[in-house]
C-alpha positions in Angstrom: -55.8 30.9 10.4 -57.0 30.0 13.9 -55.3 32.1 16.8 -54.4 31.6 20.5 -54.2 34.6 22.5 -52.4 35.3 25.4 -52.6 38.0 27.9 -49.7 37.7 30.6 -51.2 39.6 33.9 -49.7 40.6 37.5 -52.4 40.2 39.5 -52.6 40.4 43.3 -52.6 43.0 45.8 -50.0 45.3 44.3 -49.9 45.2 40.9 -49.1 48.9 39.2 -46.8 50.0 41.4 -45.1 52.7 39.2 -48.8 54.2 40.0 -48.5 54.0 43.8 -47.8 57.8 44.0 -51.1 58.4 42.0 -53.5 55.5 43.3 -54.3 53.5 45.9 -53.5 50.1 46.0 -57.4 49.4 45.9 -57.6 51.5 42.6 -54.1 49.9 41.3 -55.9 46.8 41.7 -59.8 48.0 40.1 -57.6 49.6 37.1 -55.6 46.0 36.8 -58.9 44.4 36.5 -60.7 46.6 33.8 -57.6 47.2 31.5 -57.2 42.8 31.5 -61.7 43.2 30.7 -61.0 45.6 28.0 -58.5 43.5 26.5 -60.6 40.1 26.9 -63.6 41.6 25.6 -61.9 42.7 22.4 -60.4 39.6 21.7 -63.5 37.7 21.9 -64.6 39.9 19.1 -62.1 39.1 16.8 -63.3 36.2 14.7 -59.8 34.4 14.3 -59.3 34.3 17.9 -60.1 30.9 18.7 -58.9 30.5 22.5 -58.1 33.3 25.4 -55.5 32.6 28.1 -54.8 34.7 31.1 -51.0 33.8 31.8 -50.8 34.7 35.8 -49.6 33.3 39.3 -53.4 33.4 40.1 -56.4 32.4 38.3 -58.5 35.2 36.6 -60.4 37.2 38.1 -64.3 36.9 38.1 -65.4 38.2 34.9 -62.6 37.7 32.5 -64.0 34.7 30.5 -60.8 33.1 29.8 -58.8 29.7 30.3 -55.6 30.2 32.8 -52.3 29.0 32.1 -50.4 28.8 35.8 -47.1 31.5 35.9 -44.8 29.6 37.6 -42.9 32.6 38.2 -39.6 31.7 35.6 -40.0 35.1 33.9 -42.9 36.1 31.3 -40.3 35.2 28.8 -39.3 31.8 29.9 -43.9 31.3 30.4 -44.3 32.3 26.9 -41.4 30.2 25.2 -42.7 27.4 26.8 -46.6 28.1 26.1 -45.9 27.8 22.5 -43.8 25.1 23.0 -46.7 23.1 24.6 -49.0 24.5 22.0 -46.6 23.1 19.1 -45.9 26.1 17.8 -49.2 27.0 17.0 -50.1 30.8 15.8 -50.2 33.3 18.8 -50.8 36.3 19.5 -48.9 37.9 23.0 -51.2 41.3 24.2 -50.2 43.1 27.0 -53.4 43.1 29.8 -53.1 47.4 30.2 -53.7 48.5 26.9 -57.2 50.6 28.2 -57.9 51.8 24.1 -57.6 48.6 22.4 -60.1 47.6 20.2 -60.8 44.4 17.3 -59.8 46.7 14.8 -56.5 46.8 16.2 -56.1 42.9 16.8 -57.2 42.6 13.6 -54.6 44.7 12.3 -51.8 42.5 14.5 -53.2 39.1 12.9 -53.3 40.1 9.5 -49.8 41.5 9.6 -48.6 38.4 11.6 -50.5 36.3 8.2 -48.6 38.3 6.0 -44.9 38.8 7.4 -45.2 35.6 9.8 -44.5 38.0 13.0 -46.2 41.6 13.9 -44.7 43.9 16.9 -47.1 46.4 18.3 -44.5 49.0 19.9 -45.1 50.8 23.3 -45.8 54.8 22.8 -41.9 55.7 22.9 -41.1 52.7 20.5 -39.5 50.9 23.2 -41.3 48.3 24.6 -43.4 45.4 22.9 -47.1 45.7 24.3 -48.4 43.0 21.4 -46.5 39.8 19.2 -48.4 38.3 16.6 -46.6 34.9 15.5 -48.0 33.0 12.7 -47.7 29.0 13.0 -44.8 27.7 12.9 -42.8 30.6 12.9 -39.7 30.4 15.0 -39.8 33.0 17.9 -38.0 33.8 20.8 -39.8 36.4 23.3 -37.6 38.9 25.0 -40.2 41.3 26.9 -38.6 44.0 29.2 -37.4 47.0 28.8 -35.7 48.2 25.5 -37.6 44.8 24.3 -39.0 46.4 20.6 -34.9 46.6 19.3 -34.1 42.9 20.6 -37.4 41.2 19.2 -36.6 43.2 15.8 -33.0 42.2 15.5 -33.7 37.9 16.8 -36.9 38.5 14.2 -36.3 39.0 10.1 -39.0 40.3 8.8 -41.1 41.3 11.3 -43.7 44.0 10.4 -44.1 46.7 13.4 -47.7 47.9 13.8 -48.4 51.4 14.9 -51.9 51.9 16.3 -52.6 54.1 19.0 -54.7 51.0 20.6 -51.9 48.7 20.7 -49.4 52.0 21.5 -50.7 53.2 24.8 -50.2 50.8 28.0 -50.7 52.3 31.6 -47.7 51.6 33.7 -46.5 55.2 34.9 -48.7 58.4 36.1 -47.7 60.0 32.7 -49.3 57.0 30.3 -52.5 57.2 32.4 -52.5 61.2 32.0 -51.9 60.3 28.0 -54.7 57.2 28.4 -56.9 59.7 30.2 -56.0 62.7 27.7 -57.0 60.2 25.1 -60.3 59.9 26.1 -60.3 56.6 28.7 -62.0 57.2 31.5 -61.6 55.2 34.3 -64.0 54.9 36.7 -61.5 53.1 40.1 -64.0 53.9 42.9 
């Protein structure tokens, strides 16, 4: 099966702002940009990956080698539902752009259990959030990002299969997940 990937990004001059107490806006911004390139770089490893798109107000960044699909700014939920849409249903796969210890192996993982079960959930570190869908084609989805969003995309999904891997686990939106990230062995380097 041939994938799409999507990677909705806030980018812009103050993206991270849960991190404003840590970083500077500057490093906010550097830290944006290398979590998005760790993320790109892994998916064009991944054999079944057959297309990258930023999903973003702006267009990407210099150096992240991937097609841009304009944010218009209805909600990541709203983007997404009608990305597929336009892509007639075809198999995606939704990944977070601040997951700093993702790797193929993990994507892999997310595919292949999307193949098998038709969706995959990657859950956030406190099995919350959603930081990853996998959504084979034609499988009926509806996104519902956001907080608590791990309970509502299990109870609109039947079936689903949740993947647990640190790589898909750990996203960077408060001081505590980059002290876990950085614990973890990420080190970035934000000037």
């Amino acid at each position: 099966m041939n994938w799409i990937a999507v990677v909705p990004l806030r980018q812009g001059s103050q993206p991270k702002s849960r991190l404003s107490c840590r970083l500077s806006p500057e490093q906010r911004v550097v830290l944006t940009m290398k979590m998005a390139r760790i993320v790109i770089d892994a998916l064009q490893t991944c054999e079944a990956i057959e297309q990258i798109v930023v999903l973003s107000p702006h267009p990407p960044a210099d150096g992240l080698s991937a097609s841009w699909r304009y944010d218009s700014g209805r909600g990541m939920n709203a983007e997404l539902d009608a990305l597929r849409e336009d892509l007639h249903d075809a198999a995606m796969l939704v990944i977070l752009g601040d997951l700093p210890l993702v790797g193929p192996e993990d994507i892999d993982a997310m595919l292949a259990a999307a193949e098998q079960n038709g969706v995959a959930l990657a859950p956030d570190r406190h099995d919350e959030g959603t930081n990853a869908v996998a959504i084979a084609q034609g499988r009926a989805f509806n996104f519902a990002f956001g907080e608590g969003s791990l309970s509502r995309h299990k109870e609109r999904t039947e079936g689903a299969m949740v993947v647990q891997r640190r790589g898909l686990s750990l996203d960077i939106d408060t001081p505590e997940d980059l002290d876990a990230a950085i614990e973890a062995g990420y080190r970035p380097q934000l000037g």
